[in-house]
Structures are given as structure tokens and as C-alpha cells.
MARLUMPA-14510 format. One line per 2 residues: their letters; for each residue x, y, z of C-alpha. Coordinates in steps of 0.1 Angstrom, whole numbers, padded with zeros to 4 digits. Layout:
! residues N
a	X:Y:Z | ...;
END
This chain:
! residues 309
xx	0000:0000:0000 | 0015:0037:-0008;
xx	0021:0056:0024 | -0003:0083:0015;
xx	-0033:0057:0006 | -0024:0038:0043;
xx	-0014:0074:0056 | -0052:0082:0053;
xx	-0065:0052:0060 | -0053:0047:0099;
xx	-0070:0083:0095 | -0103:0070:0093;
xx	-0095:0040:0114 | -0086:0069:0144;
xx	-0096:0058:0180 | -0129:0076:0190;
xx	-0134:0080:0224 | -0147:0046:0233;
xx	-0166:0034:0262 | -0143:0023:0297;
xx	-0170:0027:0321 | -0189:-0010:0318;
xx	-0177:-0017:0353 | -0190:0007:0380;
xx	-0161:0011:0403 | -0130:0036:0395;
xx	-0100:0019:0405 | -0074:0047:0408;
xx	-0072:0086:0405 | -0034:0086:0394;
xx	-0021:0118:0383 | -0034:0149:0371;
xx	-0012:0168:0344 | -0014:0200:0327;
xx	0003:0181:0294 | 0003:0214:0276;
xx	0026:0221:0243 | 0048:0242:0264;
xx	0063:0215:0284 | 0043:0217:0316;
xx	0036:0180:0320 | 0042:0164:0356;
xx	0023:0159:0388 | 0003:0185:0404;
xx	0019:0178:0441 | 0009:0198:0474;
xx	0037:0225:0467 | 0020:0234:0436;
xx	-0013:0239:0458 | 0003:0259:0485;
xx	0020:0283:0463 | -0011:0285:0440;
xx	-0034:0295:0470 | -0007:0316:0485;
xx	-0007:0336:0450 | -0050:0337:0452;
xx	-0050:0347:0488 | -0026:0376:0479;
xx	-0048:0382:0454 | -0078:0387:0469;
xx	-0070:0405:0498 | -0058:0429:0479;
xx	-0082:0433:0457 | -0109:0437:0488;
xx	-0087:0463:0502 | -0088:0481:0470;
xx	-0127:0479:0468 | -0131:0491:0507;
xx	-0111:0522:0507 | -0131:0527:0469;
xx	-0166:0523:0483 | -0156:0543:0517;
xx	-0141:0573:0494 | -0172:0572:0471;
xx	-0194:0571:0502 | -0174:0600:0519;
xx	-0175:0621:0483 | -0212:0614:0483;
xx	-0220:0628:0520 | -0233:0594:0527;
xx	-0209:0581:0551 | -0211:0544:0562;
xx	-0195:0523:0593 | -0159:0514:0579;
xx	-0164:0479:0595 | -0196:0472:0569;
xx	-0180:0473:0536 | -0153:0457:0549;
xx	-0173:0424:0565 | -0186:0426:0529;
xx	-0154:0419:0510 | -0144:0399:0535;
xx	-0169:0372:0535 | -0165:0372:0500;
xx	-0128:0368:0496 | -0128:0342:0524;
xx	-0153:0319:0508 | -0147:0324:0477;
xx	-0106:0309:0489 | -0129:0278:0507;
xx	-0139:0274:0470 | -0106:0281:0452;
xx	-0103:0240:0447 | -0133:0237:0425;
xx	-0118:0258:0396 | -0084:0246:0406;
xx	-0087:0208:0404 | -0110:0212:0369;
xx	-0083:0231:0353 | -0063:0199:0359;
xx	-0089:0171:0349 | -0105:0192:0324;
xx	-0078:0217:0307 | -0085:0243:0281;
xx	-0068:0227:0254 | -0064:0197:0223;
xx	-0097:0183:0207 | -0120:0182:0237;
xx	-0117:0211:0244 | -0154:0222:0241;
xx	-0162:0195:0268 | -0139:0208:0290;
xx	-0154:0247:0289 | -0189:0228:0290;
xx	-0175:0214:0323 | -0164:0245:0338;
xx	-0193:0263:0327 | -0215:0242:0338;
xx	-0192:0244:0374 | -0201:0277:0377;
xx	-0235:0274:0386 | -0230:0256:0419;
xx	-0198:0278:0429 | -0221:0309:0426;
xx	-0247:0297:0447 | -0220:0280:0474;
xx	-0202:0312:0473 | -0235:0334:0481;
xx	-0249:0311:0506 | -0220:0310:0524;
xx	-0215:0347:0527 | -0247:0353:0535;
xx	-0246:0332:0563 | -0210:0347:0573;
xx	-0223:0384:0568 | -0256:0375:0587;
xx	-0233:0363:0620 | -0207:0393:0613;
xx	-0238:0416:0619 | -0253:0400:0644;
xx	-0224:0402:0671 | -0222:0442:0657;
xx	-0263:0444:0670 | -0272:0447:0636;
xx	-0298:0431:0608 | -0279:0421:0575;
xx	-0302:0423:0546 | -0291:0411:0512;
xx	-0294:0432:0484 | -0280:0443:0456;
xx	-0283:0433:0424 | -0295:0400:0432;
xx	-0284:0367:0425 | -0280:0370:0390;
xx	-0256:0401:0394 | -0238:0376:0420;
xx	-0234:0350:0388 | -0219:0373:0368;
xx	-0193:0382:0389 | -0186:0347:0406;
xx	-0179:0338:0367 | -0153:0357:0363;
xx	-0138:0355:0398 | -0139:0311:0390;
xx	-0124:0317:0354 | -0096:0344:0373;
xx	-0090:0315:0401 | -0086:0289:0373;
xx	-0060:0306:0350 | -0037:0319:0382;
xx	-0042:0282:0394 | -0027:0274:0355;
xx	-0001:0298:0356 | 0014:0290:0388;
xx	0014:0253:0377 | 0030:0263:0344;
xx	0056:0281:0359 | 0067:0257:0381;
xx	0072:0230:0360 | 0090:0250:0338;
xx	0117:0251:0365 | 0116:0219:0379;
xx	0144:0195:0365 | 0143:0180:0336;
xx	0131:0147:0332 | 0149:0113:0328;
xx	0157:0102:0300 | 0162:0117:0267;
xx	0151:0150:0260 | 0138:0147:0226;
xx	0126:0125:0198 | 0121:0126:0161;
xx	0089:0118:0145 | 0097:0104:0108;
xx	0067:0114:0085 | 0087:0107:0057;
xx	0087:0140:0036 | 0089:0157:0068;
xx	0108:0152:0105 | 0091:0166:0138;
xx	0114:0165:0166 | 0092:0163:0200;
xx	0099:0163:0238 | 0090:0129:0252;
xx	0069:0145:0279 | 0046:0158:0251;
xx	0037:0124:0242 | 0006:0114:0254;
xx	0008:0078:0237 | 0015:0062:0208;
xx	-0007:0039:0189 | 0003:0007:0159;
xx	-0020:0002:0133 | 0000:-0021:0106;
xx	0032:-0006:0096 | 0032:0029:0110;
xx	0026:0038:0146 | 0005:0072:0155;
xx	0016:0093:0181 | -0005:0116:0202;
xx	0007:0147:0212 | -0003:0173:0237;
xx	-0011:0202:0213 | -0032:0180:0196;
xx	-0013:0170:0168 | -0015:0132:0156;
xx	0017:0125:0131 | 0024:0092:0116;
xx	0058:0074:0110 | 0062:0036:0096;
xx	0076:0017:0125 | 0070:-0013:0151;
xx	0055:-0003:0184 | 0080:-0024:0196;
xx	0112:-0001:0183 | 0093:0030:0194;
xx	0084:0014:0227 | 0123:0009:0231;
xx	0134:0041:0219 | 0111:0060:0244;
xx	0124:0032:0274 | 0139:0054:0293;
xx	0116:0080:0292 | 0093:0059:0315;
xx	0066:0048:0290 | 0047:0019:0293;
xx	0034:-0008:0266 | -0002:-0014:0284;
xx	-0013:-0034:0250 | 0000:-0047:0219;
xx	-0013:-0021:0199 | -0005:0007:0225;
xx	0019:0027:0244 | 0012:0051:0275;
xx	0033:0079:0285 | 0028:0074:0323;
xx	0031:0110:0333 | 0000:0121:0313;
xx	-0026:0093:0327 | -0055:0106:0350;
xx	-0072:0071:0357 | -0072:0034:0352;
xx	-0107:0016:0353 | -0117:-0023:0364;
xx	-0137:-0036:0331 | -0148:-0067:0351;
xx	-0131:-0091:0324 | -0095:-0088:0337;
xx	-0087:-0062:0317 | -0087:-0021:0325;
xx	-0094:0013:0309 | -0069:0042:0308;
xx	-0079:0077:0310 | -0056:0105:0296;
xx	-0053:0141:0307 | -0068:0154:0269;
xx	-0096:0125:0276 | -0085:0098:0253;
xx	-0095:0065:0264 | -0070:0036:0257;
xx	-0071:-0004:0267 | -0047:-0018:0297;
xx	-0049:-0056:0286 | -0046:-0081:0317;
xx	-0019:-0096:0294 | 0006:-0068:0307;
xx	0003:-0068:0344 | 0037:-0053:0343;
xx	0021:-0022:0332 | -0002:-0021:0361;
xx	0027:-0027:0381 | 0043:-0001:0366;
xx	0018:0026:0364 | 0005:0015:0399;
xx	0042:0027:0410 | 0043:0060:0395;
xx	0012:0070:0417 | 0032:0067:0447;
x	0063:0088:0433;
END
């Protein structure tokens, strides 16, 4: 077959997202990785939340400082002058709840991240997110502002602009939390170490070369002579090879041969899934779905490892 007639027809053959959810119970949550093109693939450790909530916290107060002295100046300009304390319970409930809710955003950036071909489920997911983080976020603040008055001898009433003027702004305070949560994580990995192993490989397309980091390879699928690799920025490049020379050739980067027709790079899996039969589903960070066959328990072995590095 000429490579551009086979070329196109692994194409149409392409994995679709296929069903891994026959069996009801989740086995593992492994990892969760950012896996974006600009090299930020690696766990999301405890550091990475501390200094991301350390950055929102920052944030936040000053951005409620900022909005007190505002409202106390406008108030004062106006002749209308308020208790300092009032405004300043306001922001305050706010900015402390809306930190209590900092992990929603934070944790879906890392499951569900805003790029490669699904992306559209992931902003379904985090619009959809947004409902519930409103109404947590005003509850809760109601409830704080109603006790903050209380102990002052005063009735809290909520106003405003209701709660729809509340969604608007607790959208834009989730999407804020979710990219600084992204940054940090990006910048940090950036200056972690490198990885193990070497630091690049070259994807043969035969007219043309790509040369890619391993840690931008989610996995790497055979389909008769060629191999298809996924990357993170969503690309899916061919090159005629065995899975078996690619799997060796990518060794010492740490991937993982979970099926005769598949290879896994470790770092980028979010979840592995009983199937009942023996065998288990994979979950990657850009939502592919690929097979762990009962026939490599060295795999599970192996993936079941890197959970606990």
C-alpha cells in the first residue's frame, strides 16, 4: 500500500473515544497533568497547591482592600458616610469563601484543561461548574455576613443586584482562580528538572521530520506498519515503525506498553478503570481513552508505582 493511501486510512481507522465505564467502580485517581505544548507535563503535588493558594490569597485581599477604601471614598465624596467595618465584612466574607472554593476551579483546570480536541467538553464542564460555585459562594456569605452583623447588634439584609448580578461576577472570579491556578502550575514545572531520559525524539513522517519532547507524548498507537503518536497540542503524526522499536526508543523516558497495539506515556494518565473481564481502561489528561490488557500486568505494576512517586 503507498504511504499516502495507508497514511489516510489509519486516519479514518482513528480511536474515538470509546466506552471504559462498563464496570462501576473507578479503581485509581493517578495523576493529574497540565500536558500542555509548552512542556508543563508532571504531577500536580501539594507544593504546587500551597503556592497557587498563597498567589489567590494575595490576590484577593488585595483586591478587597482596593474595593473598601473605593466604596468608603465614594461614600465619603457622596455625603453618605457608612461604618468602615460594613463594607469591609462585605469583602471579606466574600474573599474568604470564595478561597474555601478556590479548589473547585483549581482541580478542573487539571482534569479538564482548556486545550487539544475536547476542548469544548472541557469549557462545558467548567461552565457548567459555575453554577453551583455561585450559589455556594453566596450562601456562604450570606450566612458569614448575617453572624458578622449579628455580634455588631445589627440586621444584615441582602441586596444588591440579586443573584444573578452575583453570577456574573462569581464567573469571572472562577475563570480568574482557574487561569492563576494554570499559571502557577505552568511556571513551576518550567523550573523543575528535567526529566529522565532523553530529552527529545524525532517523528519520521517521511517528507517531513518533527522533533518532540517525550513529555509531550501522550501515547502512541500501531495500526499495521506505521505507529501514530499523540501529542499534547493535539497533533497526531504518523511514522512507519513497530510499536516495539518505538516502545524501546522511548524506554527510558518511562513509557509503558499497556497493549500490543499501545503505548502510554505514564506522566499524562489521570485514571485506570476495572472492566470486570481482567482487563482495564486508561484515561488521559486530553480524555482519550485507551485499553490496559490483563496480558501486561507489568504495566499495572508499573503505572501503579508511579502514583506513589
Amino acid at each position: 500500500m503507498e504511504f499516502g493511501a495507508e497514511q489516510a486510512s489509519l486516519r479514518r481507522r482513528r480511536q474515538s473515544p470509546w466506552a471504559v465505564r462498563d464496570h462501576p467502580r473507578c479503581v485509581w485517581i493517578l495523576r493529574v497533568t497540565s500536558g500542555a505544548a509548552g512542556g508543563t507535563s508532571g504531577t500536580t503535588d501539594r507544593a504546587d497547591w500551597i503556592v497557587a493558594y498563597a498567589v489567590l490569597t494575595v490576590a484577593t485581599l488585595l483586591f478587597a482592600t482596593v474595593n473598601v477604601l473605593s466604596y468608603l471614598d465614594e461614600r465619603t465624596a457622596m455625603g453618605r458616610l457608612v461604618p468602615w467595618w460594613e463594607p469591609a465584612v462585605w469583602e471579606g466574607t466574600s474573599g474568604i469563601v470564595l478561597l474555601l472554593l478556590a479548589w473547585i476551579p483549581m482541580l478542573l483546570v487539571t482534569r479538564f484543561p482548556p486545550y487539544g480536541p475536547r476542548w469544548p467538553r472541557a469549557f462545558a464542564v467548567h461552565l457548567a461548574a459555575t453554577v453551583p460555585f455561585s450559589l455556594a459562594h453566596v450562601g456562604l456569605m450570606i450566612a458569614l455576613r448575617e453572624g458578622a452583623y449579628a455580634l455588631a447588634g445589627e440586621d444584615y439584609r441582602f441586596g444588591g443586584g440579586g443573584l444573578l448580578y452575583e453570577y456574573r461576577k462569581d464567573v469571572l472570579s472562577y475563570a480568574l482562580y482557574a487561569a492563576t491556578f494554570w499559571i502557577v502550575l505552568s511556571l513551576r514545572r518550567r523550573g523543575r528538572a528535567p526529566e529522565a531520559g532523553p530529552s527529545s525524539f524525532e517523528i519520521d513522517e517521511g517528507q517531513r521530520q518533527i522533533r518532540v519532547r517525550p513529555a509531550d507524548i501522550l501515547c502512541v498507537r500501531s495500526s499495521g506498519n506505521y505507529v501514530e503518536f499523540s501529542l499534547a497540542d493535539g497533533r497526531r503524526p504518523l511514522m512507519r515503525a513497530t510499536l516495539g522499536k518505538v516502545a524501546a526508543a522511548l524506554a527510558e523516558a518511562g513509557f509503558v506498553r499497556t497493549h500490543r497495539s499501545w503505548l502510554v506515556n505514564p506522566a499524562h494518565v489521570t485514571e485506570i478503570e476495572a472492566q470486570g473481564s481482567g482487563d482495564y481502561g486508561i484515561g488521559l489528561v486530553d480524555g482519550t481513552r485507551l485499553p490496559l490488557s490483563r496480558r501486561y500486568p507489568e504495566a499495572l505494576a508499573r503505572l501503579r508505582g508511579d502514583r506513589s512517586n
